[in-house]
N, C-alpha and C positions, 0 to 999 in steps of 0.2 A: 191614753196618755195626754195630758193635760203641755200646752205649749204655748212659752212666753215668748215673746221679741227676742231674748237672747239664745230663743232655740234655733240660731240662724240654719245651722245645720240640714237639723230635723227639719224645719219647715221646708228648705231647699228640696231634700229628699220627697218631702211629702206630694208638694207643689212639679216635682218632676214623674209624679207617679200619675195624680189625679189630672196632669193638664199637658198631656203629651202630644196635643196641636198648638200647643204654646211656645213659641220659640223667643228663650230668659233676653236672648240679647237686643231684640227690640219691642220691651214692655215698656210702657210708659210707668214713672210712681204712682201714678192716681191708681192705672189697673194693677197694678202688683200688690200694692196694698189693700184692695177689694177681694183679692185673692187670697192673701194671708190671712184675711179676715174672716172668709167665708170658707177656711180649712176645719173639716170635723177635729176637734182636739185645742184646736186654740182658743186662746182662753187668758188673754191679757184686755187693758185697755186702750182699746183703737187709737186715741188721741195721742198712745207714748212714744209711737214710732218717729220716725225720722227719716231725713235723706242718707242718714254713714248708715242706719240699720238696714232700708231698702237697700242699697244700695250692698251692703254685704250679703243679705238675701241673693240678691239677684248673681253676684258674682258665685256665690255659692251651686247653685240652680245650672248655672254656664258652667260650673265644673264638674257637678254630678252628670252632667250630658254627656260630656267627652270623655 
């Protein structure tokens, strides 16, 4: 499965599976975005994200935890 920036979701889900010593609520953007990047499946350009997209990422991640 092929995943853009707007799979905030899916990436969440993903990033909660493969990185379960990672705790979403104190990631910096610079690591969170290395991490979306270096996800098997993803497959946009690194350059299009943003702070509201990290930033839904990461909320996202905090709520597939709990």
């Amino acid at each position: 499965m092929s995943m853009k920036w707007i799979d905030v979701l899916d990436i969440a889900i993903e990033l909660s599976e493969k990185h379960t010593d990672v705790d979403p609520r104190y990631i910096n953007f610079v690591n969170l975005h290395r991490l979306v990047t270096e996800l098997e499946g993803f497959d946009d350009d690194p350059q299009r994200s943003g702070e509201k997209v990290l930033e839904a990422i990461q909320a996202a991640w905090i709520e597939e935890l709990d």
